[in-house]
C-alpha positions as CSV (number, residue, x, y, z in Angstrom):
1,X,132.1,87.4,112.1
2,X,134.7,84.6,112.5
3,X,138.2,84.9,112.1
4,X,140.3,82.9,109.6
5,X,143.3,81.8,109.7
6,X,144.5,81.9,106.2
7,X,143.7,85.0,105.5
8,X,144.6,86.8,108.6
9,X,141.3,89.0,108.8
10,X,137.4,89.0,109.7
11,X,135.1,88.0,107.6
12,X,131.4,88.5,107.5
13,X,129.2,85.1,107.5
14,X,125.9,84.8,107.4
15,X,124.4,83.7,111.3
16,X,123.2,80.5,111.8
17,X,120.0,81.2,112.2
18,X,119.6,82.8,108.7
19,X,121.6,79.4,107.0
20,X,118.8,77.5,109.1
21,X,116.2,79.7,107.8
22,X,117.4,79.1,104.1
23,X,117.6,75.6,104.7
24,X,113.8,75.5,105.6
25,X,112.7,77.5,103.3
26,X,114.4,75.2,100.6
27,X,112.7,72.1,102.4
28,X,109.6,73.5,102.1
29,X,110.1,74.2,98.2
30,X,111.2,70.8,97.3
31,X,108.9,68.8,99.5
32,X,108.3,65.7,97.6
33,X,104.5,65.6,98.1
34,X,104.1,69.1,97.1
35,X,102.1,68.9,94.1
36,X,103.3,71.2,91.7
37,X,105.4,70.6,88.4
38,X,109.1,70.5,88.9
39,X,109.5,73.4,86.7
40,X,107.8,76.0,89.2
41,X,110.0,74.2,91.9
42,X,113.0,75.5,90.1
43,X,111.8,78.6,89.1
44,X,110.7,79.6,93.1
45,X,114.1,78.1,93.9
46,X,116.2,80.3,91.8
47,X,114.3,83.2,93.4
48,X,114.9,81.8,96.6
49,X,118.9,81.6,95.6
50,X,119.3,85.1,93.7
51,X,117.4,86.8,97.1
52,X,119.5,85.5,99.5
53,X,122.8,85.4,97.9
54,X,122.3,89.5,96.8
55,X,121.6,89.7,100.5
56,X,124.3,87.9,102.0
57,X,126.8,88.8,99.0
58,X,129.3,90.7,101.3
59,X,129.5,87.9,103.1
60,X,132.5,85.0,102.9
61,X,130.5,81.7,101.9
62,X,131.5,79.6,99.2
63,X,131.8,76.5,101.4
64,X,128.5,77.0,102.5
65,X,127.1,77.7,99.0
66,X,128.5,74.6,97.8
67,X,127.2,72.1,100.4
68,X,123.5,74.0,100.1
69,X,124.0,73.5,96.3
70,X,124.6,70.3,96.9
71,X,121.8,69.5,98.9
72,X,119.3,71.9,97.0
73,X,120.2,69.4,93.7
74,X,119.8,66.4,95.8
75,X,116.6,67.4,96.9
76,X,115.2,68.0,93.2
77,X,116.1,64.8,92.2
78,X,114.2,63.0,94.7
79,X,111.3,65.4,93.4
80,X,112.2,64.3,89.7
81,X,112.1,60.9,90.9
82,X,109.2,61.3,92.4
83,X,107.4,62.6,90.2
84,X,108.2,59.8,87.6
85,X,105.9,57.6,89.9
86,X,105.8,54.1,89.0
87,X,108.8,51.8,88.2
88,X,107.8,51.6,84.5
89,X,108.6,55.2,83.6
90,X,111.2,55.4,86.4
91,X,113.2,52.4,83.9
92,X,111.8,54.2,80.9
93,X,113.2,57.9,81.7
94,X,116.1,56.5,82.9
95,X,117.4,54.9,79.7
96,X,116.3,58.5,77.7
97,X,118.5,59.6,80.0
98,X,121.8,57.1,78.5
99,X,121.1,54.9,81.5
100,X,121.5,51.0,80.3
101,X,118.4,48.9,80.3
102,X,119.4,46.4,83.3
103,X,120.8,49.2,85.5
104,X,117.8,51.3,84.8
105,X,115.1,48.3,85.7
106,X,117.5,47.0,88.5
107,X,117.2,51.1,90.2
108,X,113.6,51.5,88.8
109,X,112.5,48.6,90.6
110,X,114.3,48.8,94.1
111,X,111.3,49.7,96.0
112,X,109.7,52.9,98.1
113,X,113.6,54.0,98.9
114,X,114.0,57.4,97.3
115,X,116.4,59.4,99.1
116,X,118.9,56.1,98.9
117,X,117.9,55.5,95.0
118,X,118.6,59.8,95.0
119,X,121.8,59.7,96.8
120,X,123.8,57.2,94.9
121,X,124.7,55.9,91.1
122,X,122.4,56.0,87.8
123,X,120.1,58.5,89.2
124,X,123.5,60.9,89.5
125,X,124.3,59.8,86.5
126,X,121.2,60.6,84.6
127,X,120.2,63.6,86.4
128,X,123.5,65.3,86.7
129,X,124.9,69.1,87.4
130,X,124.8,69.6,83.8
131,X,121.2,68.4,83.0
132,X,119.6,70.1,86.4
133,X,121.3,73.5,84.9
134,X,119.8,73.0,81.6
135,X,116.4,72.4,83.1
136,X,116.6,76.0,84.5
137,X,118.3,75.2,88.5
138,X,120.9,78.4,88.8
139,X,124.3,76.9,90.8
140,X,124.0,78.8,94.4
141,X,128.3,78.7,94.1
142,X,128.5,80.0,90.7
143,X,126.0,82.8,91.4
144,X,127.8,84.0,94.4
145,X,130.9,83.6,92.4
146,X,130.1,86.2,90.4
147,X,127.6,88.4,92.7
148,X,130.5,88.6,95.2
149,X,131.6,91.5,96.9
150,X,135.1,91.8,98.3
151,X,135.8,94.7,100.9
């Protein structure tokens, strides 16, 4: 429990040690070296995300659920990109993906720096919110949004 200030009450958060827990359990689904197809990454992800927001639903954590949305979509691109492998179909599915030919060869081609190439620009660009959602990733914040329960 931790008191807010703005709303002049308790409020139930999930420990630390079950955020921590999340956060290693989602590490250990979107290892990069994991050899599975991105698709049953997402689909043991959103199981992951449905489980623990029904359990922590009473709880007050849309901050939280944003930044570990945040971080769960970072960590899928660097799988995507990944997965991709050489610097050929990196450029290629990059400009599927409305990417422009020199920026796409320019990130394709940077070297063995994923989590920078992840982190910043075209791959944000091509692989955004909109596209992982479509590929099947549920949004943590939305699904809390809506799972909520106020007391």
């Amino acid at each position: 429990m931790s008191k807010q200030t703005d709303h002049k009450a308790y409020k139930a958060r999930p420990h630390p040690k079950a955020v921590a827990k999340f956060k290693a359990q989602m590490k250990k689904l979107t290892c990069r070296s994991w050899g599975v197809n991105n698709s049953f990454k997402v689909f043991t992800l959103n199981q992951l995300i449905r489980g623990w927001i029904n359990y922590f639903k009473i709880g007050s954590m849309k901050g939280l659920c944003e930044r570990l949305d945040r971080n769960i979509r970072y960590r899928l691109r660097m799988c995507i990109w990944k997965h991709w492998k050489t610097p050929q179909n990196r450029a290629k599915n990059l400009m599927k993906l409305g990417i422009d030919r020199n920026t796409a060869y320019r990130v394709a081609y940077t070297g063995r720096r994923i989590a920078f190439v992840c982190n910043k620009g075209a791959v944000n660009v091509a692989i955004n919110n909109k596209r992982l959602a479509e590929f099947g990733l549920i949004s943590m914040a939305d699904y809390y949004a809506e799972r909520r329960v106020t007391c």
